[in-house]
C-alpha positions in Angstrom: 121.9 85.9 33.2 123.0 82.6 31.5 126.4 81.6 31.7 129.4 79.6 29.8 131.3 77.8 32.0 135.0 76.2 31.0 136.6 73.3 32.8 140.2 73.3 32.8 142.0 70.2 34.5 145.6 71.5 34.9 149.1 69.3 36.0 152.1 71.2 36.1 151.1 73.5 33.6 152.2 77.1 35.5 153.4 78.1 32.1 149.9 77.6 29.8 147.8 78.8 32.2 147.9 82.5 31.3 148.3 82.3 27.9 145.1 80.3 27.9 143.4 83.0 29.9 144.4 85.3 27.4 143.6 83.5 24.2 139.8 82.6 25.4 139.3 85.5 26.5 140.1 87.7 23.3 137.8 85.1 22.0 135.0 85.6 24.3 135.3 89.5 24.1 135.7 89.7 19.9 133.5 87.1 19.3 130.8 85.6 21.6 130.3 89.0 23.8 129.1 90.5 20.2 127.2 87.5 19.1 125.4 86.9 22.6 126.1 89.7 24.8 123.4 87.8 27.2 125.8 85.2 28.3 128.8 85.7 30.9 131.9 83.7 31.5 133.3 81.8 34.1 136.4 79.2 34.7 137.2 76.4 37.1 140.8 75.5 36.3 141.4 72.3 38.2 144.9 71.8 40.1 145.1 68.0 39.7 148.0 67.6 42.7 150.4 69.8 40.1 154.6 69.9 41.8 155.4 73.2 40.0 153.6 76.4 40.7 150.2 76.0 38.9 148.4 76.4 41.5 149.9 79.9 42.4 149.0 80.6 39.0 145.9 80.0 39.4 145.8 82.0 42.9 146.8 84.9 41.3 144.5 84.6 37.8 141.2 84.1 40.8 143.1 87.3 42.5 142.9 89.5 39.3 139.7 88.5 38.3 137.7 87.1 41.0 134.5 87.4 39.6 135.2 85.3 36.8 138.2 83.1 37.4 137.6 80.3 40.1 139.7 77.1 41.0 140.1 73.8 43.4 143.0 72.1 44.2 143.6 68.5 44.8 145.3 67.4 47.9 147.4 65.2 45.4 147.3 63.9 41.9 144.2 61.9 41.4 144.2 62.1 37.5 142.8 63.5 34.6 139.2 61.9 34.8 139.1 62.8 38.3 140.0 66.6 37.7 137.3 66.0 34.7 134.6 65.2 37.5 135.5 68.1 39.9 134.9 70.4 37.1 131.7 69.7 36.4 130.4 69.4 39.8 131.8 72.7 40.4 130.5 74.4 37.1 127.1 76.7 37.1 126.7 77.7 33.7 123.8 76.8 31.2 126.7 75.7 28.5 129.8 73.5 30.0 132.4 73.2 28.3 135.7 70.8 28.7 139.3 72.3 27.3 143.0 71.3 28.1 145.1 74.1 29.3 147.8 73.6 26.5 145.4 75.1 23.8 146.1 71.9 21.8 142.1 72.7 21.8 141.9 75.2 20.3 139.3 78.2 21.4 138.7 79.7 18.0 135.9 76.9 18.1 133.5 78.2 21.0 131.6 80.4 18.7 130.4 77.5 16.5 130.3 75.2 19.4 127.6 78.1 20.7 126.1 78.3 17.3 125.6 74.8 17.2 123.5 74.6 20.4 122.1 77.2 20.2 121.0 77.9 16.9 121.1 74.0 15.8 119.6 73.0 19.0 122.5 70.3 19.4 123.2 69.3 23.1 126.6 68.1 22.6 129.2 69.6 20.5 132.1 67.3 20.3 135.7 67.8 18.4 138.0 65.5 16.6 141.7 65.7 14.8 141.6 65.2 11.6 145.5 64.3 11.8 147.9 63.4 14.0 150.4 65.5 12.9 153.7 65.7 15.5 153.2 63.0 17.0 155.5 60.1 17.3 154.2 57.3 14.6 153.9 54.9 17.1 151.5 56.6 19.4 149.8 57.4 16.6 149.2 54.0 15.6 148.2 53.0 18.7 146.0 55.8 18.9 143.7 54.8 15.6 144.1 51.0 17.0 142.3 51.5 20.2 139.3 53.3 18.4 139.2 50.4 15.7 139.2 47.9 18.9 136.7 49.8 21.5 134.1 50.3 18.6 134.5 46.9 17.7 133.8 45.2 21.2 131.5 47.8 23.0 127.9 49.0 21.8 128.9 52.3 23.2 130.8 54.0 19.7 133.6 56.5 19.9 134.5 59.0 17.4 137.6 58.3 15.9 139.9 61.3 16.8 137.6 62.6 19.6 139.0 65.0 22.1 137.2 65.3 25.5 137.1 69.1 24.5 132.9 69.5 24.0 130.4 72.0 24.9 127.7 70.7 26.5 124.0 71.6 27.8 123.0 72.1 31.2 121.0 69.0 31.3 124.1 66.6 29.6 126.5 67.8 32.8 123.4 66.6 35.0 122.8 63.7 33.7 126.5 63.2 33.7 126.9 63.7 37.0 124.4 61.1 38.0 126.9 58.6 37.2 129.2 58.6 40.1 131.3 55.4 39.3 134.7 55.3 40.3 136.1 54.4 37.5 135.4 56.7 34.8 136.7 56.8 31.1 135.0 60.6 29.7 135.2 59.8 26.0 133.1 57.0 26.5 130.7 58.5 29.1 129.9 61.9 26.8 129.0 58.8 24.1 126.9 56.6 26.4 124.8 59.3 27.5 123.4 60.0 24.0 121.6 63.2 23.4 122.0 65.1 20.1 125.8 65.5 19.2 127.5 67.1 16.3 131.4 66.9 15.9 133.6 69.4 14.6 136.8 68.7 12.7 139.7 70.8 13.2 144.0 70.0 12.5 146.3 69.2 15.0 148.0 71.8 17.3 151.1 71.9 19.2 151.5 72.6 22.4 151.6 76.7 23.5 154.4 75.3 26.3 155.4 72.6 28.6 155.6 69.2 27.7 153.1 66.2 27.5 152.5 64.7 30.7 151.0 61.3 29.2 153.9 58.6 28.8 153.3 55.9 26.0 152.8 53.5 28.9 149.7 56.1 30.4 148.1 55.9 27.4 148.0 52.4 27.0 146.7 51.8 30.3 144.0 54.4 29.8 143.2 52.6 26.6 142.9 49.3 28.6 140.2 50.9 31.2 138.5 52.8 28.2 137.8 49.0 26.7 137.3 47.4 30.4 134.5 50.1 31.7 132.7 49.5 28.3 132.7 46.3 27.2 132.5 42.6 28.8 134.3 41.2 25.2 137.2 40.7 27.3 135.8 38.3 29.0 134.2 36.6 26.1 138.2 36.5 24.5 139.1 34.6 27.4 136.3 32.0 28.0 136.8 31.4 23.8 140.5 30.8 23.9 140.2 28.9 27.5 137.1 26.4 24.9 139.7 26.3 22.2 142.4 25.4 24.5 140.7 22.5 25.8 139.6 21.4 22.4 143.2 21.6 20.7 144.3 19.5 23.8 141.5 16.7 23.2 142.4 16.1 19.6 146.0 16.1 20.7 145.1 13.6 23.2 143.9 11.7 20.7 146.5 11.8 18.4 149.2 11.3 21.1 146.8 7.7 22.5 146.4 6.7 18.5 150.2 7.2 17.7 150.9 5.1 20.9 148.6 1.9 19.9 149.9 1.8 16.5 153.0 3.0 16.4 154.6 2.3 20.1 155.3 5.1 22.6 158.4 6.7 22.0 160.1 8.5 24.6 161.3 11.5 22.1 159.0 15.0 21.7 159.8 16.0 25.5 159.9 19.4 24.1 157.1 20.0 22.5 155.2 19.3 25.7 157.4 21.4 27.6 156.0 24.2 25.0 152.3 23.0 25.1 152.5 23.7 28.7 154.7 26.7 28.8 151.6 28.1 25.6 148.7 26.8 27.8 149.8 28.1 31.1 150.6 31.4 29.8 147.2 31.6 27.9 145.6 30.5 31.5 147.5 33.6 33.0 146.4 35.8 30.4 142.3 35.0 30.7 143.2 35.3 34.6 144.7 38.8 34.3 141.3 40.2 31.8 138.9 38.4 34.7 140.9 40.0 37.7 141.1 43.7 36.0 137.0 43.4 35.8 137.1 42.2 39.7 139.8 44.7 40.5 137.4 47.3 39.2 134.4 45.8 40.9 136.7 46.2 44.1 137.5 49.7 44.1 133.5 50.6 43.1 132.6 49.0 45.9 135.1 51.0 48.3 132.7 54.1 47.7 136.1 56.2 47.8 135.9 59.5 46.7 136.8 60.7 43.4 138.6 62.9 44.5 140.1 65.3 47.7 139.8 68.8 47.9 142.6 70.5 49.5 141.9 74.6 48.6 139.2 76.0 46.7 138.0 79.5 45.5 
C-alpha cells in the first residue's frame, strides 16, 4: 500500500511532541483516510542530541503505536539540516513530507499538499508565511533581507517566506539524497533540484509550547552558509573591493606625488594615513574572512565526516 511519511526533527521539544501526534493525526483520520483510504501513515521524529526528555517521548509515542510511530536519536546535537537528512534517509513512503514539531506548520495543509500531487501532478508542494506576525521586528527584517540578498547573488531562487515544511514525491527525496554534501542548506536544495513545485500561502502561527531554539546570532549564521553553499558572489565582492582598493590608492598616490612637486611636502595629514591604513587593512581582513569561509567549507567536504551519528533507533 502506498504510504505518507512525516519527518519530524525534534530538540528539546518533550512538550510538542504529543500534541503534534495528536493534531496530525485527527487530520489524517477526518481528512486524508476519507479522501485516500489507500494510503497509510508513518513518522520518523528525529532526536537531534535533545537535554530534556524528548527522546523518552518519543520512546513511549513508538511504544504505543509501534506500527506507525518510528524514531532515531543522535548521539549529540548535530543540527537541524543534519536531523533534516536522517529523516529522509530513513523515510519509505511514496509522499515525504518535512514538518517542525511546534505545529508552527501547521497540518490542516496535508490534504491540499496531497491534492496537489496527486491530483495536480505537482512534485513539490512548498509553504510560505504570508506575515511575520510575533516576531521581534528585527528578526523580521533580517529575515526578508537575506531572501532579497540570496536571490540576488545565486541562480538558485528562494521563495520569499518559505518554510522547509513541503511534501514531496518519492523520486524528489531520491534525488535529494544523492547529494551527500556536508554542508547542507534545505531551502536552497528543495530549489536547486527543480521538479514541478507549487507553494501554498498560509498566516503565521505561534508556537503550541516551548520556546524557540534559534538565537538571532543562529540565524544569521545559517543565513551566511545559505548564501556561501549557493553562490560564489562573495568572492566576486571581495576581488571588486580588493580592484577598487588598489585603484583609490593609485590616484591617491598621485595626488599625494603632485601635491609634493608643487606644493612642498608637508609633514601634517599623519592621520589620515593612519585611517587609510586602518580602512584598507580591515577591507583586506574582510575579503580574507569571505575566501577562508569558502575554504573552511571545502575543508570539512573533504573530511567525508558523517552527517550525522546514530546513537538509538526504532
Amino acid at each position: 500500500m502506498p504510504k505518507i511519511s512525516i519527518i519530524v526533527p525534534c530538540y528539546n521539544e518533550q512538550e510538542s511532541i504529543p500534541l503534534f501526534y495528536a493534531a496530525v493525526q485527527k487530520i489524517y483520520q477526518d481528512q486524508i483516510q476519507v479522501t485516500w483510504p489507500q494510503y497509510q501513515l508513518e513518522y520518523w521524529f528525529i532526536d537531534d542530541g535533545s537535554t530534556d526528555q524528548t527522546l523518552s517521548a518519543m520512546q513511549t509515542l513508538a511504544h504505543t503505536d509501534s506500527e506507525h510511530s518510528h524514531f532515531v536519536s543522535f548521539s549529540r546535537n548535530f543540527g537541524k539540516e543534519a536531523a533534516l537528512y536522517a529523516g529522509l534517509q530513513h523515510a519509505t513512503g511514496d509522499l515525504i513530507v518535512v514538518m517542525d514539531v511546534d505545529l508552527q506548520d501547521p497540518p490542516e495543509l496535508l490534504p491540499q499538499m496531497m491534492s496537489g500531487i496527486l491530483e495536480e501532478k505537482y512534485d513539490i508542494i512548498g509553504t510560505k508565511r504570508l506575515d511575520r506576525q510575533g516576531e521581534p521586528v528585527i528578526r523580521s527584517w533580517f529575515a526578508n533581507g537575506f531572501y532579497r540578498l540570496i536571490n540576488h547573488v545565486s541562480q538558485t531562487k528562494l521563495e520569499r517566506g518559505a518554510r522547509d515544511y513541503r511534501m514531496m514525491t518519492r523520486q524528489v527525496v531520491d534525488t535529494i539524497l544523492d547529494l551527500p554534501e556536508y554542508n547542507r542548506f534545505s531551502k536552497g536544495i528543495f530549489s536547486w533540484v527543480g521538479f514541478k513545485t507549487k507553494y501554498l500561502g498560509y498566516e503565521n502561527h505561534d508556537r503550541v509550547a516551548g520556546t524557540t531554539h534559534w538565537s538571532t546570532g543562529d540565524l544569521i549564521n545559517y543565513a551566511i552558509d545559505g548564501i556561501i553553499n549557493f553562490s560564489d558572489k562573495p568572492l566576486a565582492i571581495a576581488a571588486f573591493l580588493g580592484l577598487t582598493a588598489c585603484g583609490v590608492s593609485l590616484l591617491a598616490m598621485v595626488f599625494i606625488v603632485g601635491r609634493a612637486l608643487i606644493f612642498g611636502n608637508p609633514t601634517t595629514g599623519w592621520s589620515s594615513i593612519v585611517a587609510i591604513i586602518l580602512m584598507l587593512g580591515g577591507l583586506q581582513l574582510f575579503c580574507l574572512g569571505i575566501v577562508g569561509k569558502y575554504i573552511g567549507k571545502q575543508y570539512l567536504e573533504t573530511k567525508h565526516r558523517p552527517i550525522y551519528i546514530t546513537k538509538q533507533e526504532h
